[in-house]
C-alpha positions in Angstrom: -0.6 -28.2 44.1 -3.0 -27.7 46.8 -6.5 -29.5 46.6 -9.5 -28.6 48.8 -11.5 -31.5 49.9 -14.8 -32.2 49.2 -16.9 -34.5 51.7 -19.9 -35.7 50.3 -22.6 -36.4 52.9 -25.9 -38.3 52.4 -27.7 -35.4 51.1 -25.5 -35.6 48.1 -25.0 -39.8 47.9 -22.2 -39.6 44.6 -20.4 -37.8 42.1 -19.6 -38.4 38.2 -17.1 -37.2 36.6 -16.9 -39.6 33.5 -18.0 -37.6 30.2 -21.2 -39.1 29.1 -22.4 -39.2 25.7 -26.5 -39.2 25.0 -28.1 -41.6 22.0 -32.1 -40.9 21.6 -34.3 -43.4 20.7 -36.7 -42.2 17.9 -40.2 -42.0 19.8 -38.8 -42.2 23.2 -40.3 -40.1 25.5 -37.4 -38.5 27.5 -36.4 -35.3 29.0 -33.0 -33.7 28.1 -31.6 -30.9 30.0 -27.3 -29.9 30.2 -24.9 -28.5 32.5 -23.8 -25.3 31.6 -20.1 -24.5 29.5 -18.1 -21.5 29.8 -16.4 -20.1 26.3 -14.4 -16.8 27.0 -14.6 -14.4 23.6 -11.8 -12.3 23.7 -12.5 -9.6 22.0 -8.9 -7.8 20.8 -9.3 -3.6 20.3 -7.1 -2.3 17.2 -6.2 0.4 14.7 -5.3 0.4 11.1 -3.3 3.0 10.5 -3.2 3.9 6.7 -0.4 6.8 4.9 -1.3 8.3 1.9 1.1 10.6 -0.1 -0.2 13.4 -1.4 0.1 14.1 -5.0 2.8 16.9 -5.0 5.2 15.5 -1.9 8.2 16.4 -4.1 7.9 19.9 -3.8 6.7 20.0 -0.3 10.0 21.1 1.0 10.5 23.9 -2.3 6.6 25.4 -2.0 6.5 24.9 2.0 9.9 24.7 3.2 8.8 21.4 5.5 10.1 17.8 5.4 7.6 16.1 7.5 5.8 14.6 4.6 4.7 10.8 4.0 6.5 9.1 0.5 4.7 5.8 0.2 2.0 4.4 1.1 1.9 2.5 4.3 -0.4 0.3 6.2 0.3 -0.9 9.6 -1.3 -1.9 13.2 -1.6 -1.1 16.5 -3.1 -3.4 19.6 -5.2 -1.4 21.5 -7.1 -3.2 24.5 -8.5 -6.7 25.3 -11.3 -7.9 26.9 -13.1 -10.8 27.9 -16.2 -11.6 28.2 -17.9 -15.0 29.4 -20.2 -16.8 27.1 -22.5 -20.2 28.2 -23.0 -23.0 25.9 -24.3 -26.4 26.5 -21.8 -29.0 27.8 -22.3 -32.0 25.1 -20.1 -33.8 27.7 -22.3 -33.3 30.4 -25.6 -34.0 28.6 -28.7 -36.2 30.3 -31.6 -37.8 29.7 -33.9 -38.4 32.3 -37.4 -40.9 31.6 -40.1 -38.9 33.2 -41.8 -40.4 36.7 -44.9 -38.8 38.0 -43.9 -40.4 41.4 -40.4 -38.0 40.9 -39.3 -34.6 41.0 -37.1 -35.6 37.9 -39.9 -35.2 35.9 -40.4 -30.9 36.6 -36.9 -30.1 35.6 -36.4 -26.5 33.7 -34.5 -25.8 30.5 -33.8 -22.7 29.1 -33.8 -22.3 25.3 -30.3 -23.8 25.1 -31.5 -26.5 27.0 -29.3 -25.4 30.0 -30.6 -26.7 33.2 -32.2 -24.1 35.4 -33.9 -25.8 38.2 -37.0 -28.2 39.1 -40.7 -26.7 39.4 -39.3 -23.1 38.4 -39.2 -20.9 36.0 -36.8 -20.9 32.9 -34.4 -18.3 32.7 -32.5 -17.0 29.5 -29.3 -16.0 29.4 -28.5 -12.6 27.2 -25.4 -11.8 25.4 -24.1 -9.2 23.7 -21.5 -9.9 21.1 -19.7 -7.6 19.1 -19.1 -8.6 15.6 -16.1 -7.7 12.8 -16.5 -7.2 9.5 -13.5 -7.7 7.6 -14.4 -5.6 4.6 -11.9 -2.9 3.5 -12.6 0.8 3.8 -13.7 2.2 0.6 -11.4 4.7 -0.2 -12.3 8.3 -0.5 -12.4 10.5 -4.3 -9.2 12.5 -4.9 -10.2 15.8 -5.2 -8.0 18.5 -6.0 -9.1 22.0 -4.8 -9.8 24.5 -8.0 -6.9 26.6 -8.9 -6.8 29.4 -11.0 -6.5 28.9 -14.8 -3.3 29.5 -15.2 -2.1 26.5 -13.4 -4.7 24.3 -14.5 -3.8 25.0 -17.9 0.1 24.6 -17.3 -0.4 21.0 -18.1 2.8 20.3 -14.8 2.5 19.0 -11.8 5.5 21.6 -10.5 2.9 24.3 -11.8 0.2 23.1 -9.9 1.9 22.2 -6.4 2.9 26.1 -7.2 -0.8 27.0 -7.3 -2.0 24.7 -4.3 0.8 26.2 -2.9 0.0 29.8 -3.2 -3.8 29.3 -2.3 -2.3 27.9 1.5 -0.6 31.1 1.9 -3.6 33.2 0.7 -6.0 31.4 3.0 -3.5 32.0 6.1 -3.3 35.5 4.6 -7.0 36.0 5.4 -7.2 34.2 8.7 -4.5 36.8 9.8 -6.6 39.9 8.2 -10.3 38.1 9.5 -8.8 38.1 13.3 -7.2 41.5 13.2 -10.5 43.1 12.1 -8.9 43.7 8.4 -10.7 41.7 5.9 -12.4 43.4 3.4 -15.4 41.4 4.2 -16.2 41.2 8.1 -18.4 38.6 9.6 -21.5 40.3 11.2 -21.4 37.8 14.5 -19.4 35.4 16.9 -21.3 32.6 15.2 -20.7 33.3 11.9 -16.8 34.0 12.6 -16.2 30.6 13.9 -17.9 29.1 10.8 -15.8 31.4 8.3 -13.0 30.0 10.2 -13.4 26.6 10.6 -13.7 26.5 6.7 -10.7 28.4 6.4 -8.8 25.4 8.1 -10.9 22.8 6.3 -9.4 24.1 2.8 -6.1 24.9 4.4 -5.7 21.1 5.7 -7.4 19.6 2.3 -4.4 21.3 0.2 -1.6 21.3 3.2 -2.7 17.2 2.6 -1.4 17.6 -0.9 1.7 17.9 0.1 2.3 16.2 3.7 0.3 13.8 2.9 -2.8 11.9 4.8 -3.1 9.5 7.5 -6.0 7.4 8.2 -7.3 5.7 11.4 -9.8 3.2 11.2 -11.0 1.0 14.9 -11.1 -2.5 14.3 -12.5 -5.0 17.0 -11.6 -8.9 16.3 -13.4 -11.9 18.6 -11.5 -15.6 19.1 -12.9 -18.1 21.5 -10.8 -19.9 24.0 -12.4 -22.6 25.7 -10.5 -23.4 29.2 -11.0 -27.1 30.0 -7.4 -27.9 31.4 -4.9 -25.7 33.5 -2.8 -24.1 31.1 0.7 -22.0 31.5 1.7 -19.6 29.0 -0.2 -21.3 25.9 -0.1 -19.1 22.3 -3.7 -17.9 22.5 -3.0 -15.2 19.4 -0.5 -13.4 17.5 -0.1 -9.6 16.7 1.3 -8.1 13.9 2.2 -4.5 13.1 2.3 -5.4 9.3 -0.8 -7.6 9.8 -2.8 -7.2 12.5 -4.2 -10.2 14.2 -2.9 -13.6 13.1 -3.5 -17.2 14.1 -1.0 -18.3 17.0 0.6 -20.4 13.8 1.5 -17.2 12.3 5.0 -16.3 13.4 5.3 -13.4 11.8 2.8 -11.9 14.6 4.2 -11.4 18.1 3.0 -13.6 20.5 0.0 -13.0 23.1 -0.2 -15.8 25.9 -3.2 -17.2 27.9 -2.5 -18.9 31.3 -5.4 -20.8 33.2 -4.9 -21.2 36.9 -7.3 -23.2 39.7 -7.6 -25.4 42.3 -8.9 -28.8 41.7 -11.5 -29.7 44.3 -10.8 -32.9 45.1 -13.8 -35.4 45.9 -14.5 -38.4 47.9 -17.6 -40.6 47.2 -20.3 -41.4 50.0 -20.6 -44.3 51.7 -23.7 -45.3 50.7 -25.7 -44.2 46.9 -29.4 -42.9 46.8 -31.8 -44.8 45.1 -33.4 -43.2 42.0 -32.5 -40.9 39.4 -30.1 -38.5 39.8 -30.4 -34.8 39.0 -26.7 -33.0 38.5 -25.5 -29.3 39.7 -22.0 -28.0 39.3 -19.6 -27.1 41.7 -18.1 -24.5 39.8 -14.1 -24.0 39.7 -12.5 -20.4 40.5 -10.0 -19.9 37.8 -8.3 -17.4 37.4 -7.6 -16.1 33.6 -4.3 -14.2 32.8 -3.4 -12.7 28.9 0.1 -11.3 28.5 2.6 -11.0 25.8 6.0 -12.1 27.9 6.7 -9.0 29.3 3.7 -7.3 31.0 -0.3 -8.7 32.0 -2.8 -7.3 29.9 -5.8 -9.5 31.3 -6.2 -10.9 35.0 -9.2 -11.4 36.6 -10.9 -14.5 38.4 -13.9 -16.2 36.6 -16.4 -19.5 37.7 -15.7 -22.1 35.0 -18.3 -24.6 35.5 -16.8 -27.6 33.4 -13.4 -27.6 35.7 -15.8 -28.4 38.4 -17.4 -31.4 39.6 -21.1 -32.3 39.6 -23.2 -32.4 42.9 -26.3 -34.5 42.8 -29.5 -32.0 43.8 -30.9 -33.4 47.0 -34.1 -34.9 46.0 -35.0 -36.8 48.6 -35.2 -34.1 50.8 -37.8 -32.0 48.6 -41.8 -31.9 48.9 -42.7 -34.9 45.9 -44.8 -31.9 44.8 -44.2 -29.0 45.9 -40.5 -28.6 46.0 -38.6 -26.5 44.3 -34.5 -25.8 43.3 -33.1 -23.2 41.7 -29.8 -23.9 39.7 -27.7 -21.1 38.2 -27.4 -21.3 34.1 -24.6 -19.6 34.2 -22.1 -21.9 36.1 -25.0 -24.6 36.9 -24.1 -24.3 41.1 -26.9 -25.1 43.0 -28.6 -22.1 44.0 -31.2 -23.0 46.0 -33.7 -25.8 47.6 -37.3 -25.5 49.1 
């Protein structure tokens, strides 16, 4: 693979890349600040698609001469979209503690409320996100209702009857759409408005009792969030499953079909200084372009390039070169680089 090389000059005496784990001393008087860590939360777009038979399906072809009806019920899944959105955490791994020195910049460095680092002698700045959430509860399912027939298929005690009556109100309400639109019903609307109103209920009752028979399908939106945390170069890893009988499933779940997530970038390759830089240190991030790809094995879904700031490598903020009081740098929460130094 190629690297790109990284020359440290004297500005920036040494790098660490070691993780390094923090202990506190109870009552020590320290300040703590982290690198920032980039989680992606893919957030997978779905339907449930739900078919309902209606209660008289058996005579749909004998009352209206149609086949195209549902038999059983039926609830499946459909993948609609994916997308990814960034999210910054603390780096536990890239944690410090630095003793305060009134003789040192060190001591003015600038947290945020996730005690990211955001600089020395500057203000804090937050970092906002927006995350959608799922519920998981199940739709309540709607009251039958069963449009009023006349009596003398309510009172027939069978459901051929009845499928008989729902049947003959359908053609009585197309019946009167034909009449209402030729000027012929006995009862004419006195305006435009009220016309469209007369028959958009017309087609409310018609569907409500055609449903009876054909049956009723049901979409419902669902939006599901997994986090992937890309801290190693992957190729073609299992990063969910999709099923059409069960919508999304762990990547253990074979029964789903699999979605992959592939993590390229170029390492950037260091060499240390000749000489270290007395005094503290204060880290930055060199951030690593990676670039993110989702696919399912036969088409990309997902490709687009991202800063992943723990794939980089940490750049020492030049303190020597800044005014012992005065001087200020600015470091990016988001992918902790280094923004700038006055």
């Amino acid at each position: 693979m190629k690297h790109i090389l990284l020359f440290i000059a004297l500005t920036a005496p040494f790098f660490v890349t070691a993780q390094q784990k923090q202990t506190l001393t109870e009552g020590e008087s320290v300040l703590i600040y982290s690198l920032p860590k980039t989680e992606l939360n893919i957030q997978i777009s779905s339907e449930r698609v739900t078919e309902t038979p209606g209660d008289f399906f058996l005579y749909s072809e004998r009352f209206l001469a149609t086949t195209e009806v549902i038999t059983a019920k039926k609830t499946s899944y459909r993948l609609k979209g994916i997308t990814i959105t960034p999210r910054v955490k603390p780096d536990e791994n890239r944690t410090y503690k630095i003793i305060p020195d009134k003789k040192s910049l060190t001591g003015k460095i600038t947290v945020n409320d996730a005690g990211v680092l955001c600089g020395i002698n500057v203000p804090p700045v937050e970092i906002t996100e927006h995350i959608k959430s799922y519920s998981s509860e199940e739709p309540k399912s709607p009251e039958k209702k069963l449009l009023p027939l006349e009596e003398e298929y309510m009172m027939a005690g069978s459901v051929a009857k009845m499928a008989e009556g729902a049947a003959k109100q359908i053609y009585g309400i197309r019946e009167g759409r034909v009449d209402l639109l030729a000027g012929e019903a006995d009862s004419m609307p006195k305006d435009g408005e009220s016309m469209k109103i007369m028959l958009e209920q017309m087609d409310l009752h018609e569907q409500e009792l055609t449903q009876l028979f054909t049956g009723k399908t049901t979409i419902e939106p669902l939006t599901n969030s997994i986090t992937y945390t890309p801290d190693k170069e992957k190729n073609a890893e299992v990063a969910f499953r999709f099923s059409s009988f069960n919508g999304l499933s762990s990547k253990d779940d074979l029964s789903g079909a699999p979605y992959y997530i592939t993590v390229k970038y170029t390492p950037i390759e260091t060499v240390p200084a000749q000489k270290k830089k007395k005094g503290e240190p204060v880290y930055s991030v060199m951030p690593a372009k990676a670039r993110i790809i989702i696919e399912d094995g036969s088409k990309v879904i997902f490709n687009e390039e991202m800063d992943i700031p723990q794939l980089g490598v940490l750049v020492p903020i030049p303190l020597d070169t800044m005014d012992k009081k005065a001087g200020k740098a600015m470091v990016s929460p988001e992918t902790g680089r280094l923004l700038s130094v006055q």
